[in-house]
PDB file of N, CA, C and O in Angstrom:
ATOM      1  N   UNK A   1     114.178 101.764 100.432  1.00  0.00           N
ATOM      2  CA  UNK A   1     113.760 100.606  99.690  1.00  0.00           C
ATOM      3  C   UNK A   1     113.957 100.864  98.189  1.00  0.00           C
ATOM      4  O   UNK A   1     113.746 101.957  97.663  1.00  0.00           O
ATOM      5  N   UNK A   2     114.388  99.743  97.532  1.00  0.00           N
ATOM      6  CA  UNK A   2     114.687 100.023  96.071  1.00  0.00           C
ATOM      7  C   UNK A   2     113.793 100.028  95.459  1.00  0.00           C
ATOM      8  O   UNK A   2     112.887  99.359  95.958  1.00  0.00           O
ATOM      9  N   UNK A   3     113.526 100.559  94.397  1.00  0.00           N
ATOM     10  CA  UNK A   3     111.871 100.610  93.494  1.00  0.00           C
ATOM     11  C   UNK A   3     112.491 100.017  91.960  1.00  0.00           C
ATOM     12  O   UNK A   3     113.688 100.083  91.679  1.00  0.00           O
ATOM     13  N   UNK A   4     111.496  99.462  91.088  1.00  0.00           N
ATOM     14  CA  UNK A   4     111.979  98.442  90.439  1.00  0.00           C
ATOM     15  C   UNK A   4     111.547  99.208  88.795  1.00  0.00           C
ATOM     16  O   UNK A   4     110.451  99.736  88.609  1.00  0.00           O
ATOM     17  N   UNK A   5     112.362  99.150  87.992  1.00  0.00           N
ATOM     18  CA  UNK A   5     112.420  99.911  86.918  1.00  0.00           C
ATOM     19  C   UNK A   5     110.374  99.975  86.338  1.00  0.00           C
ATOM     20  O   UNK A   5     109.783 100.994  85.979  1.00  0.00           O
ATOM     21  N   UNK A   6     109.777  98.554  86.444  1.00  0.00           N
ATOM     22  CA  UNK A   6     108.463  99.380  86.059  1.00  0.00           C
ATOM     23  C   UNK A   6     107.367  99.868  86.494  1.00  0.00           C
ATOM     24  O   UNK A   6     106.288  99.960  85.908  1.00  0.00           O
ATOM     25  N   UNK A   7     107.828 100.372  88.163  1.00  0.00           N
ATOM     26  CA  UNK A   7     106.932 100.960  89.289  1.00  0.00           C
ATOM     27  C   UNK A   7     107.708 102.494  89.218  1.00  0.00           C
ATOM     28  O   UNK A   7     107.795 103.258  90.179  1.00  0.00           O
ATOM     29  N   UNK A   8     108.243 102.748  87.858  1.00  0.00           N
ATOM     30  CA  UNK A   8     108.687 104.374  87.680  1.00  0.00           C
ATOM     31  C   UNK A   8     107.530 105.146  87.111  1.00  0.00           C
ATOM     32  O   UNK A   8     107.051 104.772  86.040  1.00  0.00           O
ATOM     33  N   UNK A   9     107.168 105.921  87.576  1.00  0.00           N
ATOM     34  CA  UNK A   9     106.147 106.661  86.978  1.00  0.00           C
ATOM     35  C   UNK A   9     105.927 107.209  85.772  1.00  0.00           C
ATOM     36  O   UNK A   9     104.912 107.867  85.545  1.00  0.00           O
ATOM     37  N   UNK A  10     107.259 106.896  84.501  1.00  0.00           N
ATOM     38  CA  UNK A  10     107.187 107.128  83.385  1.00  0.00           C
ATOM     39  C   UNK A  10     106.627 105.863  82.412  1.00  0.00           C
ATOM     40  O   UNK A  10     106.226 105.968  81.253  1.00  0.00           O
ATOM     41  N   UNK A  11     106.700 104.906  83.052  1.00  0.00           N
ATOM     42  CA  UNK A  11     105.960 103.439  82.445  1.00  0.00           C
ATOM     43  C   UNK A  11     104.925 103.218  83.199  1.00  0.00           C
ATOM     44  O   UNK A  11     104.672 102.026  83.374  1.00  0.00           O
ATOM     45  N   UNK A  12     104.110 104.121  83.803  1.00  0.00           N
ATOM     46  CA  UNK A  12     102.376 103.476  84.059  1.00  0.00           C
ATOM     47  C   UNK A  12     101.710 103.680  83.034  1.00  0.00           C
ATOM     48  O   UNK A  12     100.950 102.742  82.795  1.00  0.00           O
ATOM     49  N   UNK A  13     101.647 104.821  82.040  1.00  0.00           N
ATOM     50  CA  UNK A  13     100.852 104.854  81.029  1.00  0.00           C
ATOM     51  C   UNK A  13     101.386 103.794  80.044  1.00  0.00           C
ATOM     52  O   UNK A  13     102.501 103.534  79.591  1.00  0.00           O
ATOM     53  N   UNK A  14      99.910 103.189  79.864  1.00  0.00           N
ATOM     54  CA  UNK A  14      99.992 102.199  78.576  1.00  0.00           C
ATOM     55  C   UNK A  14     100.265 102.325  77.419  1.00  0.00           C
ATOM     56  O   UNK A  14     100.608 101.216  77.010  1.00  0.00           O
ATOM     57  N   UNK A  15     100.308 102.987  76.712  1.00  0.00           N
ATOM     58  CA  UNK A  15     100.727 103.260  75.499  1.00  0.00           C
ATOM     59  C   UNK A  15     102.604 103.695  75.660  1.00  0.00           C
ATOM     60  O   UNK A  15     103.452 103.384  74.822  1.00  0.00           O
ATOM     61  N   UNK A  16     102.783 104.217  76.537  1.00  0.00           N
ATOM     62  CA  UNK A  16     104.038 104.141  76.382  1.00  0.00           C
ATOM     63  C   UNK A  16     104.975 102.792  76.449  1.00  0.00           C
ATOM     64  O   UNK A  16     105.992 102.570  75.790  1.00  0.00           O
ATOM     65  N   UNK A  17     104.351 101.961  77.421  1.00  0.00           N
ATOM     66  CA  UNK A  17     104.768 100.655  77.269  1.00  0.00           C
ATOM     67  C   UNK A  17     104.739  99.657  76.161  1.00  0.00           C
ATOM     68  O   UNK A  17     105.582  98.828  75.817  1.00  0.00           O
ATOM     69  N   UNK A  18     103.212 100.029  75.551  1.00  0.00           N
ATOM     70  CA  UNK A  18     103.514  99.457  73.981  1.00  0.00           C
ATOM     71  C   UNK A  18     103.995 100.084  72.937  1.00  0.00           C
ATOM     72  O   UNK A  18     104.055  99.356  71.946  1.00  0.00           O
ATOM     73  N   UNK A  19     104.455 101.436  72.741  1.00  0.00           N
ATOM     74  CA  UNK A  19     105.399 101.636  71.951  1.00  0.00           C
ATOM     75  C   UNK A  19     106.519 101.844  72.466  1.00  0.00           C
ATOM     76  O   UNK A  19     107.194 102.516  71.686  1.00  0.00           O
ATOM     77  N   UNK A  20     107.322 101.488  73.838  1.00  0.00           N
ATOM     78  CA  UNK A  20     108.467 100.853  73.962  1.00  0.00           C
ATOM     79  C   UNK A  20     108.689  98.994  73.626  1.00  0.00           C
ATOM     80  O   UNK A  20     109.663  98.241  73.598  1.00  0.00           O
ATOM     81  N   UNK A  21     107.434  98.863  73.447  1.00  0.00           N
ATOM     82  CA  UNK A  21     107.884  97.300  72.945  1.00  0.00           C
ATOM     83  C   UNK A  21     108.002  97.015  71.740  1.00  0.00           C
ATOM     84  O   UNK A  21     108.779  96.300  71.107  1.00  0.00           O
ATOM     85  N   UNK A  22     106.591  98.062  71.318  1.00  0.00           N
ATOM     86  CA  UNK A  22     106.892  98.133  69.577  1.00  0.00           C
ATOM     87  C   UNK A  22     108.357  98.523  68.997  1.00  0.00           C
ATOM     88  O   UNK A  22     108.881  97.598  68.377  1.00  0.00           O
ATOM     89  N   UNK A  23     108.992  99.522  69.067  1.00  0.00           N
ATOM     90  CA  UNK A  23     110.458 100.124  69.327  1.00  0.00           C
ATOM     91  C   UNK A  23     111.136  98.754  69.262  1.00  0.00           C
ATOM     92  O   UNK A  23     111.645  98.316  68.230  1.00  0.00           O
ATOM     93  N   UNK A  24     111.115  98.207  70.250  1.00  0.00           N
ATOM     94  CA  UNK A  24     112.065  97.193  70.294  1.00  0.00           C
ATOM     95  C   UNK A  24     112.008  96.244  69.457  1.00  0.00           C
ATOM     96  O   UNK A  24     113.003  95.989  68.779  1.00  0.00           O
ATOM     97  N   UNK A  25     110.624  95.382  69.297  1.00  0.00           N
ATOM     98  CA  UNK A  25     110.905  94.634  68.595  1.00  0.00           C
ATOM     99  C   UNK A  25     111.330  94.703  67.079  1.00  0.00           C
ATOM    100  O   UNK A  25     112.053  93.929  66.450  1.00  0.00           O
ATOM    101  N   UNK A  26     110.791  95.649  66.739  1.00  0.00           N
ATOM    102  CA  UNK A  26     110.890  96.455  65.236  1.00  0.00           C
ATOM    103  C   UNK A  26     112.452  96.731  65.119  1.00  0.00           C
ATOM    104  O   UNK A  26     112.881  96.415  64.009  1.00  0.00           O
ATOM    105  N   UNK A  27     113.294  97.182  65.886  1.00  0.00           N
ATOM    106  CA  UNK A  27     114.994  97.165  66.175  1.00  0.00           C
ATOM    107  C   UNK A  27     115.259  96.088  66.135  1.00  0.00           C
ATOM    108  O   UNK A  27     116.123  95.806  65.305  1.00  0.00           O
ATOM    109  N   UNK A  28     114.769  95.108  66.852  1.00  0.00           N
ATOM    110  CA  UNK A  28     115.372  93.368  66.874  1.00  0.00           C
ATOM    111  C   UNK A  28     115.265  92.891  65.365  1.00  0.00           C
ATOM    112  O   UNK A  28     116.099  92.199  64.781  1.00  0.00           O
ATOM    113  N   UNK A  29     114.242  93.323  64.915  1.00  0.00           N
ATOM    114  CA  UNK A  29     113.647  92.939  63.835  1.00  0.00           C
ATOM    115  C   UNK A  29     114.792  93.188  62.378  1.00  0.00           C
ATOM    116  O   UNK A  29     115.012  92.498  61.382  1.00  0.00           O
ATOM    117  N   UNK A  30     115.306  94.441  62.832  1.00  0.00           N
ATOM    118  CA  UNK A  30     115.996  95.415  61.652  1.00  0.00           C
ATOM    119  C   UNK A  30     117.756  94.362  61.751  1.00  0.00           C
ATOM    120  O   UNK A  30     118.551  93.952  60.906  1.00  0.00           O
ATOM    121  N   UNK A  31     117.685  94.316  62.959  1.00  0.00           N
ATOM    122  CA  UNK A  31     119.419  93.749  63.327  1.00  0.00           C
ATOM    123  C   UNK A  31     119.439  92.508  62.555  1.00  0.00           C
ATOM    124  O   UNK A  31     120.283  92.342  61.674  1.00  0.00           O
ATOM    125  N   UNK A  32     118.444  91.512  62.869  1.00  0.00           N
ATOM    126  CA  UNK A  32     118.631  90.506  61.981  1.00  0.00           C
ATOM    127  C   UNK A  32     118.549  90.448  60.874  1.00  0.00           C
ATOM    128  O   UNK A  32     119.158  89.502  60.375  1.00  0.00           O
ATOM    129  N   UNK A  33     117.817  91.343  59.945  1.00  0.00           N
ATOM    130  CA  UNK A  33     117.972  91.041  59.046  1.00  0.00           C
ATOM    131  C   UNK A  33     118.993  91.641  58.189  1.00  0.00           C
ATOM    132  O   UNK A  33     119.157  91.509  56.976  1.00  0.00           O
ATOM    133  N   UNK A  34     119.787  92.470  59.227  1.00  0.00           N
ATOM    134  CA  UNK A  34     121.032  92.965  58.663  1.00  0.00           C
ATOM    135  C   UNK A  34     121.903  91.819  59.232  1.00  0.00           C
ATOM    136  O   UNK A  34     122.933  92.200  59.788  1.00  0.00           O
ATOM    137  N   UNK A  35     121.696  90.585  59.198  1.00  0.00           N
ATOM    138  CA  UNK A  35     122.443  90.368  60.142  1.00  0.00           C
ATOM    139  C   UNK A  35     123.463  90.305  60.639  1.00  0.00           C
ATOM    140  O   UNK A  35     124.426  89.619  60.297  1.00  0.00           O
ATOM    141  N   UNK A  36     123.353  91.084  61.585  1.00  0.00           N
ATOM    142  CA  UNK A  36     124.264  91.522  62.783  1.00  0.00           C
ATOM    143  C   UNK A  36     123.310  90.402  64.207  1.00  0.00           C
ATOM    144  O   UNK A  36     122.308  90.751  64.832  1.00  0.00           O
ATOM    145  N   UNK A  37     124.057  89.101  64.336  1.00  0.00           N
ATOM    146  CA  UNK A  37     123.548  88.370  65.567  1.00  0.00           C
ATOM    147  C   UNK A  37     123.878  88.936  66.785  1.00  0.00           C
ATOM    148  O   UNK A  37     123.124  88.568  67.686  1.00  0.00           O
ATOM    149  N   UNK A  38     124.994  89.924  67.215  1.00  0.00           N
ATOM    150  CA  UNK A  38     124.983  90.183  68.460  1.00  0.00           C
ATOM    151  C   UNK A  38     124.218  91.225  68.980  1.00  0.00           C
ATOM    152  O   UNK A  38     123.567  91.123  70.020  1.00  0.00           O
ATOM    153  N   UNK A  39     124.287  92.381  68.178  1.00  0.00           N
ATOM    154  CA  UNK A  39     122.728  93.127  68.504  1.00  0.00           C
ATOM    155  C   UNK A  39     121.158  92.506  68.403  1.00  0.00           C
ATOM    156  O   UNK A  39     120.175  92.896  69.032  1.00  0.00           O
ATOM    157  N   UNK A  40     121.221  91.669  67.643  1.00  0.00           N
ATOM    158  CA  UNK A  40     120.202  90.637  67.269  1.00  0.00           C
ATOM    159  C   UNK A  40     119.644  90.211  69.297  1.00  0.00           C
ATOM    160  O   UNK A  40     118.826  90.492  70.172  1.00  0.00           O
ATOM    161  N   UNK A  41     120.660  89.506  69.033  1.00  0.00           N
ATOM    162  CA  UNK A  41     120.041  89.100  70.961  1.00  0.00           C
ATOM    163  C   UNK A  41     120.284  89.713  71.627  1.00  0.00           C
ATOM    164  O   UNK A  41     119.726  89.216  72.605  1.00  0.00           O
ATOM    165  N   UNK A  42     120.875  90.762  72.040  1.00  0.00           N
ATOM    166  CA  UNK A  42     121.124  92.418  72.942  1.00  0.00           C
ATOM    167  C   UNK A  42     119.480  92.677  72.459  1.00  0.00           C
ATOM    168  O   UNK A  42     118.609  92.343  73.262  1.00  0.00           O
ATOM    169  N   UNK A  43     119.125  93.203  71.301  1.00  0.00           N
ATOM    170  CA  UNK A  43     117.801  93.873  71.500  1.00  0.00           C
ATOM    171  C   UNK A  43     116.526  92.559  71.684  1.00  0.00           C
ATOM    172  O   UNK A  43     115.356  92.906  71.844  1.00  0.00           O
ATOM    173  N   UNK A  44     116.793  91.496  71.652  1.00  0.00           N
ATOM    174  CA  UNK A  44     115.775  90.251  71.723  1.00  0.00           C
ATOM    175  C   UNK A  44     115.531  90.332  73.241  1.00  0.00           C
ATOM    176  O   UNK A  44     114.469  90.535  73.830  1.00  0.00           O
ATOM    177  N   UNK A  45     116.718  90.135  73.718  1.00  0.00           N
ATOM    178  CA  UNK A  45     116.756  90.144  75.471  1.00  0.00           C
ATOM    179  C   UNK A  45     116.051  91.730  76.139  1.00  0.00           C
ATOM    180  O   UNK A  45     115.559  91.532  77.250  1.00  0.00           O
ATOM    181  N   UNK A  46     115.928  93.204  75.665  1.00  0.00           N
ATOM    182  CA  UNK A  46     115.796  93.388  76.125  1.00  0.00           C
ATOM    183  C   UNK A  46     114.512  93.977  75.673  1.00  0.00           C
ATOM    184  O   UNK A  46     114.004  94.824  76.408  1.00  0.00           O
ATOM    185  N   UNK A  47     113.717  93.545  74.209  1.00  0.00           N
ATOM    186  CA  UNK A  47     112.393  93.129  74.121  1.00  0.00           C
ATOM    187  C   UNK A  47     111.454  91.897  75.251  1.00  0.00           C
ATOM    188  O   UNK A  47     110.344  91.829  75.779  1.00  0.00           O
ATOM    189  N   UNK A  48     112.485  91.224  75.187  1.00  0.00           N
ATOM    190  CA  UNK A  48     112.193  89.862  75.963  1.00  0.00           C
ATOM    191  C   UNK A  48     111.420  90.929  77.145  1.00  0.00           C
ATOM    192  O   UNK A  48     110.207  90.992  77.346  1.00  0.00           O
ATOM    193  N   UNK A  49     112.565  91.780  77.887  1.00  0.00           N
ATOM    194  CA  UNK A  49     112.449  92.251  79.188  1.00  0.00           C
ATOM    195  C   UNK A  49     111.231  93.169  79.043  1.00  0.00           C
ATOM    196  O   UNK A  49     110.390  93.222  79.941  1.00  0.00           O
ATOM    197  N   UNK A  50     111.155  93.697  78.223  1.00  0.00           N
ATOM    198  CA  UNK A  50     109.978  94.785  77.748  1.00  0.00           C
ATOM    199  C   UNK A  50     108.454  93.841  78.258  1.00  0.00           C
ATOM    200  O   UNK A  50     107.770  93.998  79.269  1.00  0.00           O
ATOM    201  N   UNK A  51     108.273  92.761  77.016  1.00  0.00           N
ATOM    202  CA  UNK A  51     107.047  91.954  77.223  1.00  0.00           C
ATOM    203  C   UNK A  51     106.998  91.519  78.448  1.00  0.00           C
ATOM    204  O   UNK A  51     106.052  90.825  78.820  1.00  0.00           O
TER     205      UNK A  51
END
């Protein structure tokens, strides 16, 4: 049976999950305002996926 990226045992602790979201959005954050739009929504989408 396949197991699904956040039933890995390196994302049960909470804090790691919010500073993988923090991470991200703070990167999404940096792309745009360099803007660069295609990393812009590459890291939006996979903040998106984070939250």
């Amino acid at each position: 049976m396949r197991r699904r990226e956040a039933d890995h045992p390196f994302y049960r602790p909470l804090w790691i999950r919010v500073c993988l979201t923090g991470v991200l959005l703070a990167w999404t954050a940096l792309e745009w305002a360099n803007e660069e739009p295609f990393w812009g929504i590459m890291t939006s989408a996979a903040a998106g996926w984070a939250i």
